[in-house]
C-alpha positions as CSV (number, residue, x, y, z in Angstrom):
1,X,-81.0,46.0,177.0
2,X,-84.5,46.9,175.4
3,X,-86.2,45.0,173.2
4,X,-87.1,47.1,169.3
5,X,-88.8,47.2,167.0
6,X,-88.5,48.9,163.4
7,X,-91.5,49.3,160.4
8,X,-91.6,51.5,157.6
9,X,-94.0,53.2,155.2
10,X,-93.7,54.4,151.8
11,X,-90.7,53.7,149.0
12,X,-87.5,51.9,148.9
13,X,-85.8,54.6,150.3
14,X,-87.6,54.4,153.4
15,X,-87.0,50.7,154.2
16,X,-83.2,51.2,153.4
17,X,-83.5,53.8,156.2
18,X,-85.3,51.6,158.8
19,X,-82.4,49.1,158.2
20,X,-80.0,51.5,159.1
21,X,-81.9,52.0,162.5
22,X,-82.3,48.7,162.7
23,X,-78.4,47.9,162.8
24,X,-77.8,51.2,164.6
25,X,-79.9,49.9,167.8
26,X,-78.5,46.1,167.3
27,X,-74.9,47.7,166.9
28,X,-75.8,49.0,170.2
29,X,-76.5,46.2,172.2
30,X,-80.6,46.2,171.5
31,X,-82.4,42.9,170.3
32,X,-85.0,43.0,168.0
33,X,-88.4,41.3,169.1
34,X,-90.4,39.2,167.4
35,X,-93.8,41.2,168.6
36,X,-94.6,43.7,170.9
37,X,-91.6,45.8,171.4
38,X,-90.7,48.1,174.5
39,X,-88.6,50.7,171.7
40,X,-90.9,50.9,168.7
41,X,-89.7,53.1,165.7
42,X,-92.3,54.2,163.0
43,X,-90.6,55.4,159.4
44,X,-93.1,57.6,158.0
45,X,-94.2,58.9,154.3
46,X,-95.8,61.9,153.2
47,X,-95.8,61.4,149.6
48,X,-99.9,62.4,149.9
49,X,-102.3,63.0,152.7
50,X,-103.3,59.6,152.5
51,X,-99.6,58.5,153.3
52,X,-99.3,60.6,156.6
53,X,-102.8,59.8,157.6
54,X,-101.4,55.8,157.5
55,X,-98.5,57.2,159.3
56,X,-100.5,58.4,161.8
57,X,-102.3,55.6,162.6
58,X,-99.4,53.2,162.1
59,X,-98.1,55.1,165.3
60,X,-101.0,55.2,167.1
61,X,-101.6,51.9,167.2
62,X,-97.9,51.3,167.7
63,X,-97.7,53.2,170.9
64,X,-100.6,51.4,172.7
65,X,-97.9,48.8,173.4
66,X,-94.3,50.3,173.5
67,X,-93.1,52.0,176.4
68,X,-91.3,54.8,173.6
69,X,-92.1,55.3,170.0
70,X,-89.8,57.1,167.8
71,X,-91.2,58.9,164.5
72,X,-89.2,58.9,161.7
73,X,-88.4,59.7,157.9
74,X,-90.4,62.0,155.6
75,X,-93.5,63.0,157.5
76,X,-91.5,63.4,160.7
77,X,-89.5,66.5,158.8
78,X,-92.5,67.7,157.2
79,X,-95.2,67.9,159.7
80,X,-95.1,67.8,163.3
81,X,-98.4,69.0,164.1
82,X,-99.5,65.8,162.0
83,X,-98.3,63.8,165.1
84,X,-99.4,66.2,167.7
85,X,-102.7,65.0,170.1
86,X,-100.9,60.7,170.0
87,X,-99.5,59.8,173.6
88,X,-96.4,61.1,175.8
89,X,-94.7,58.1,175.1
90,X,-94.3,59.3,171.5
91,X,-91.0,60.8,170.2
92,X,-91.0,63.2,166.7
93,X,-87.1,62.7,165.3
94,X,-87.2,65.6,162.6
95,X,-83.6,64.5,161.5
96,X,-81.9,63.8,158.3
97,X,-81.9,60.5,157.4
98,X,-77.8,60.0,157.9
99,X,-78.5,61.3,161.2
100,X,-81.5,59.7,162.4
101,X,-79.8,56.3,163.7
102,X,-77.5,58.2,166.1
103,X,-80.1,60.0,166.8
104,X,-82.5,57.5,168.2
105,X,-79.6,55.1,169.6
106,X,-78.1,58.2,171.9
107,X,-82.0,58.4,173.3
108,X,-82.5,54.4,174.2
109,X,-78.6,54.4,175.0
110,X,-75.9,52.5,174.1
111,X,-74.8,49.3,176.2
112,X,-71.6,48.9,174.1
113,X,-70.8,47.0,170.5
114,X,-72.7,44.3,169.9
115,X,-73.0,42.7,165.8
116,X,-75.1,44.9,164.1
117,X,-75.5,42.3,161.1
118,X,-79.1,41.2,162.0
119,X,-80.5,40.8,158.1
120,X,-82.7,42.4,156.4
121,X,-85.6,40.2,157.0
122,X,-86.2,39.8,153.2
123,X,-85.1,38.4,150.2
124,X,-83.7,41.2,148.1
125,X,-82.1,43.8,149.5
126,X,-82.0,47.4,148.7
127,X,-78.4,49.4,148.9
128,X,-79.4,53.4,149.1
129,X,-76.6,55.0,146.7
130,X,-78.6,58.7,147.1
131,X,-80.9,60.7,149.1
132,X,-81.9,64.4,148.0
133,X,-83.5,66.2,145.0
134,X,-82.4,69.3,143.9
135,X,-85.3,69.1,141.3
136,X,-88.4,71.9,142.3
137,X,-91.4,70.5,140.6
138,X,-94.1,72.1,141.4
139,X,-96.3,69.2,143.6
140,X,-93.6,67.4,145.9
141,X,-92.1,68.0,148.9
142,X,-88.9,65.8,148.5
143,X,-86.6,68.6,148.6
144,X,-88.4,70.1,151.5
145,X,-87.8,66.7,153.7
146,X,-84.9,65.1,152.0
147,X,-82.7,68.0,151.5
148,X,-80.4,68.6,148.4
149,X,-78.9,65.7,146.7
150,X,-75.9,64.0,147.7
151,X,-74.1,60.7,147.4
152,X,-72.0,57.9,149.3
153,X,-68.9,57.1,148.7
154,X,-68.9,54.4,145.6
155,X,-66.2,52.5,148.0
156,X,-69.1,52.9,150.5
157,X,-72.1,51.1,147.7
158,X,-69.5,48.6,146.8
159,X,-68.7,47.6,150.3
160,X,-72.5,47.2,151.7
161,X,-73.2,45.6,148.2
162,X,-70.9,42.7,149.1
163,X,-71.9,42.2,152.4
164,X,-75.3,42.0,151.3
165,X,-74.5,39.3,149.0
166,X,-72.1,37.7,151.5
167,X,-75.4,38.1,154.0
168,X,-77.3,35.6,151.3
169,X,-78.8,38.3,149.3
170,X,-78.3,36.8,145.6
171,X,-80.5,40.0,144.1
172,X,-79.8,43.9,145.3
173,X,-81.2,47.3,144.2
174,X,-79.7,50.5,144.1
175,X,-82.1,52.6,145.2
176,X,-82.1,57.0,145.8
177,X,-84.6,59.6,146.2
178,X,-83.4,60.9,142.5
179,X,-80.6,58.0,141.4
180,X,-79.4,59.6,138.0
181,X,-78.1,62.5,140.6
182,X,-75.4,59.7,141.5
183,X,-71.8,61.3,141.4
184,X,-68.7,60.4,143.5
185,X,-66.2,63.2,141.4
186,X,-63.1,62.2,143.9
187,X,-63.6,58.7,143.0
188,X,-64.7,59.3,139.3
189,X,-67.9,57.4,139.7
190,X,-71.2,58.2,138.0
191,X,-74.1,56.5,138.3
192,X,-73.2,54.0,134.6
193,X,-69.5,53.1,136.2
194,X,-71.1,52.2,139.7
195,X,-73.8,49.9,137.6
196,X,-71.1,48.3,135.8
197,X,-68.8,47.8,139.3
198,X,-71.7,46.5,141.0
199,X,-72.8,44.1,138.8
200,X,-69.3,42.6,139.0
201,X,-69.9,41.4,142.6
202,X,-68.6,38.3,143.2
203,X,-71.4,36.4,143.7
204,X,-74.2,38.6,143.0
205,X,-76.9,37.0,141.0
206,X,-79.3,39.7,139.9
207,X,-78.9,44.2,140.0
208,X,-81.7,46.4,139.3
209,X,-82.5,50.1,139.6
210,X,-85.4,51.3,141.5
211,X,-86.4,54.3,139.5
212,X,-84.6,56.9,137.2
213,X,-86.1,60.4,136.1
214,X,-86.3,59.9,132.1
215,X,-84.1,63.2,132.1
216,X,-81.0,60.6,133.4
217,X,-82.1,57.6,130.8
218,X,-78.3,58.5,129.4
219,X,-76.8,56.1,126.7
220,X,-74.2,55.5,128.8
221,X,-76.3,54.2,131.5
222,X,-78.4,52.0,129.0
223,X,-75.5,50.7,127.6
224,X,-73.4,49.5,130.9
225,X,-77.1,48.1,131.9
226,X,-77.4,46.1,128.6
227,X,-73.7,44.8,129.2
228,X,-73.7,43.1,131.8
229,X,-76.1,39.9,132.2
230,X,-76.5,40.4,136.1
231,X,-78.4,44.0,135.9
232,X,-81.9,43.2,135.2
233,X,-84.1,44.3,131.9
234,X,-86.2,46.8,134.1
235,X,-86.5,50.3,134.1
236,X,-89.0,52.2,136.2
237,X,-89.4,55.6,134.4
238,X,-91.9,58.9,135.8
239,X,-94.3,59.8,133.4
240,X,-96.5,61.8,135.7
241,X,-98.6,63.2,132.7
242,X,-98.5,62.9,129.3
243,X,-99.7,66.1,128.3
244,X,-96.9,68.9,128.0
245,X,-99.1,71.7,129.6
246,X,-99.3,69.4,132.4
247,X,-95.7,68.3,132.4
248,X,-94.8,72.0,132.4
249,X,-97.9,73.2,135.2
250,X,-95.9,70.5,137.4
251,X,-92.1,72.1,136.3
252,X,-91.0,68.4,135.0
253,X,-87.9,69.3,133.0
254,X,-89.0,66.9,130.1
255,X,-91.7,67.0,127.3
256,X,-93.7,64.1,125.6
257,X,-91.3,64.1,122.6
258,X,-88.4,63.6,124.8
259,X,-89.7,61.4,127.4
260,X,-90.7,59.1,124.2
261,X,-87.3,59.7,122.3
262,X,-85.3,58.9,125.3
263,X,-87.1,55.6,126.5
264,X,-86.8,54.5,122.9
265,X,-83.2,53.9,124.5
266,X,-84.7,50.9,126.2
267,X,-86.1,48.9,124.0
268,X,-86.9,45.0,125.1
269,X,-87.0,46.3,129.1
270,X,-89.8,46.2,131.2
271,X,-90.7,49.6,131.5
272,X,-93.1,50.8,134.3
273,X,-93.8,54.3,135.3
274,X,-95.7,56.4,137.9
275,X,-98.6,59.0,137.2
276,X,-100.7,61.6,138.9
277,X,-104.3,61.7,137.9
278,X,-106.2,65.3,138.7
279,X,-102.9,67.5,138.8
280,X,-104.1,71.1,138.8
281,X,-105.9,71.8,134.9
282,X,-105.8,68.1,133.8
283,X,-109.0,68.1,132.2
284,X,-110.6,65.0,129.9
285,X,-108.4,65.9,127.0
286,X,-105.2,66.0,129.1
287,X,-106.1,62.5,131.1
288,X,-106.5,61.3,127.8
289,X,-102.9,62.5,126.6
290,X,-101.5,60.5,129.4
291,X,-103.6,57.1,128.3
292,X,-102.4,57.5,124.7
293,X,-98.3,58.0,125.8
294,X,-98.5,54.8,128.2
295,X,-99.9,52.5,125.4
296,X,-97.5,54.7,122.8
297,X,-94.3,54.5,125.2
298,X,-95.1,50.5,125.7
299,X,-95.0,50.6,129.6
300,X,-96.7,47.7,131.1
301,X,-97.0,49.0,134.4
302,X,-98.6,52.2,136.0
303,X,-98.1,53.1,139.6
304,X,-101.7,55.8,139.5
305,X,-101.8,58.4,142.1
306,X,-104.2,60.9,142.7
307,X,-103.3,64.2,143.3
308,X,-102.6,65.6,146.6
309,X,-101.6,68.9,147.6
310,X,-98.7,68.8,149.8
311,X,-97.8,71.9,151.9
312,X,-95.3,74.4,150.9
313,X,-95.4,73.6,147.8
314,X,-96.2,75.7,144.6
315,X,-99.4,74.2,143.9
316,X,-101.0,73.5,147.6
317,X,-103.5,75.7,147.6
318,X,-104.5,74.4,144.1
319,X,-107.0,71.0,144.0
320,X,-110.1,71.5,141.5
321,X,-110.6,68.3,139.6
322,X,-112.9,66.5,142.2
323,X,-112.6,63.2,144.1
324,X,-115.0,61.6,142.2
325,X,-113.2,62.3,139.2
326,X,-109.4,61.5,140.3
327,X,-110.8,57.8,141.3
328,X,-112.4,57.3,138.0
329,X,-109.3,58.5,135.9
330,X,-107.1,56.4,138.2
331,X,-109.7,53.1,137.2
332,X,-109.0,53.8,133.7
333,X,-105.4,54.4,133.9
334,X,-105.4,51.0,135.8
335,X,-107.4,48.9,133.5
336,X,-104.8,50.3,130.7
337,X,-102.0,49.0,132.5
338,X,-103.5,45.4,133.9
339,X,-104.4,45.4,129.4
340,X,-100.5,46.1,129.1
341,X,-99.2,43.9,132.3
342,X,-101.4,41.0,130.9
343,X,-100.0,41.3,126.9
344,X,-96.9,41.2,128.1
345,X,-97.3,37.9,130.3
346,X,-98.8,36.1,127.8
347,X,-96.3,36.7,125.6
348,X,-94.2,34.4,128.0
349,X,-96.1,31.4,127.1
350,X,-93.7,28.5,126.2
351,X,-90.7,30.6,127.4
352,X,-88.2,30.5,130.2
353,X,-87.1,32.9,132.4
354,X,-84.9,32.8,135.8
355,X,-87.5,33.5,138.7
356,X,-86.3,34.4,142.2
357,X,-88.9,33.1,144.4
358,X,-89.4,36.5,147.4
359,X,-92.2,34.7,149.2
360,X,-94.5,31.6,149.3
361,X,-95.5,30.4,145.4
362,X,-94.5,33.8,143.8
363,X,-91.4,35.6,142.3
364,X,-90.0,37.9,139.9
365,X,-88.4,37.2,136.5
366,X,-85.8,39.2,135.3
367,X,-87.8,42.0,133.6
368,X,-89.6,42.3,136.9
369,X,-92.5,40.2,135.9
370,X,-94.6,38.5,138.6
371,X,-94.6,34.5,138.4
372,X,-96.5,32.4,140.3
373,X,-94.2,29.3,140.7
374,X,-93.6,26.6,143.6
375,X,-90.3,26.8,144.5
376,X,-88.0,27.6,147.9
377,X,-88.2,31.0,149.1
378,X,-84.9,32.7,148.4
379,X,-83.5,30.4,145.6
380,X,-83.7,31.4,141.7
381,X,-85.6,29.2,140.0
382,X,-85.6,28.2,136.1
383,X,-89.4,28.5,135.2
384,X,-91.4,27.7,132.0
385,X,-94.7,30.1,131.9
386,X,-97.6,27.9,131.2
387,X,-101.1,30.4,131.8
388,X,-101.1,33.8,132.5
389,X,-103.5,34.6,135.7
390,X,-104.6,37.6,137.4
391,X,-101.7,38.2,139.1
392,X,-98.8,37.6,137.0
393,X,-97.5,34.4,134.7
394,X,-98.3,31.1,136.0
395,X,-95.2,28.6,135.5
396,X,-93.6,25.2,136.3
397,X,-90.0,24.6,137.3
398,X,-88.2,23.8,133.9
């Protein structure tokens, strides 16, 4: 028996893949250590340079005390040579993610069936319903690493879904590399009948999606979110730019007019987004563009990247705006959304909401707003928001 070890970089995607290993080396008679492992396995990201370089460096340092390291996930299947020069004890699994677990539990070996139910070491848990893109814009490597899109079984979701909850998991997010792309046609599920099934879960407290392309915000999907009191009032939306040369230069299949129209559809959710700052002919004007469509489109939350050209891609040998000049656009993009998260907390003053307390003196309400409340970890929590501080709403137990 060897003792393992399992970390992750990057999304939600990539943690619901190191759980899978996780259960696939416990399934197979492994224990899981506390520290220092003798099988270490590294889930990588290579969303930008700056994730593979962390990569890297997670697994260097990772295989100055495991006897074999295993390198996994997106930067794994995109660039070997980024791992190439790190010790013989380290392993490069360029799998598919459904494959991956087998993969690394027929190399440590399999001692029989052991229960594979060893939890998910946090207090939410993520349920992948997707993996794939079949979307080519023209800056990401997702269909390059994850393959084309495809789905589980909704029998599948709905089974993991209650074990979760059975597991103690009162909250759970559907998660996918492009979730709107959700179809099981010999079931008859789309992605707004498998919302509406899973937030019937007996005993499920609280659904959310992780993120949806805007070109997938349907009105059916809005609607069987708004029905049911379970799924949560959050909606995390990709902007990327707000100027339609941009959007275009990048091969988004959405303009400014219809990326406004459609999150119109959402009115009264949290909605947060991701954008790139520096893309390839952004200039002052277009930066600007994207500033006035956040404050316009009423997001509250901006997850600012600069641009990084990723290989094999339409736009890697393409990277003019300076350094200098991303950081400062990301600073501004950022102090526009803190201006946005803050409004939005204080307009909590004097109001409950039903906090689920994730770690030490801090939760999330139901729109995905951060509290800062004393409470159990793991428990919901009724809280009345009492001062807004820097880092979400400060509250009381009501």
């Amino acid at each position: 028996m060897a003792s393992f070890g399992v970390r992750f970089l990057g999304c939600k995607v990539s943690q619901t893949d190191a759980q899978e290993i996780r259960e696939g080396l416990a399934g197979a008679g492994h224990k899981e250590a506390d520290g220092a492992a003798e099988v270490a396995v590294v889930n990588t990201c290579c969303v930008t340079n700056e994730a593979v370089r962390k990569s890297r460096q997670a697994v260097r340092r990772t295989a100055r005390s495991s006897r074999a390291v295993y390198v996994t996930g997106c930067a794994a299947r995109l660039a070997h040579d980024a791992f190439a020069g790190l010790p013989a004890n380290v392993q490069v699994v360029a799998r598919p993610s459904e494959e991956t677990p087998d993969a690394i539990v027929g190399s440590v070996g399999r001692l029989g069936c052991a229960d594979a139910r060893i939890g998910l070491g946090r207090v939410r848990a993520f349920v992948k319903v997707q993996d794939g893109c079949g979307f080519g814009c023209s800056f990401c490597v997702i269909r390059k690493v994850r393959g084309a899109s495809r789905s589980r079984p909704a029998g599948a979701v709905l089974a993991e879904l209650a074990r979760r909850v059975a597991d103690g998991h009162l909250e759970v997010v559907l998660t996918g590399i492009n979730l709107g792309c959700y179809r099981d046609r010999s079931a008859g599920y789309d992605l707004p009948r498998l919302v509406e099934e899973a937030a019937a879960t007996e005993g499920l407290r609280r659904l959310r999606l992780s993120s949806i392309e805007v070109n997938h915000l349907s009105e059916p999907l809005v609607a069987a979110m708004r029905a049911s009191p379970t799924v949560a009032k959050h909606l995390h939306v990709p902007l990327q730019s707000g100027d339609d040369g941009i959007l275009r230069a990048m091969r988004r299949r959405y303009d400014v007019a219809t990326y406004l129209r459609r999150v119109e559809r959402v009115d009264g959710f949290n909605l947060t987004t991701d954008a790139i700052v520096g893309f390839p002919g952004e200039d002052e004007r277009a930066f600007g563009r994207t500033v006035d469509v956040v404050k316009q489109a009423g997001i509250t939350k901006v997850h600012v990247f600069p641009y990084s050209p990723r290989p094999d891609t339409a736009t890697a040998s393409d990277d003019p705006v300076p350094p200098a000049e991303k950081r400062a656009r990301g600073a501004r993009l950022r102090t526009v959304s803190d201006a946005a998260s803050r409004r939005r907390w204080a307009a909590k003053l004097g109001h409950d909401d039903l906090v689920l307390v994730d770690r030490p003196g801090r939760g999330y309400g139901n729109d995905y707003t951060p509290w800062l409340v004393e409470a159990s970890v793991g428990v919901f929590v009724r809280a009345r928001a009492t001062g807004v501080g820097k880092e979400g709403v400060r509250g009381v137990a009501a």
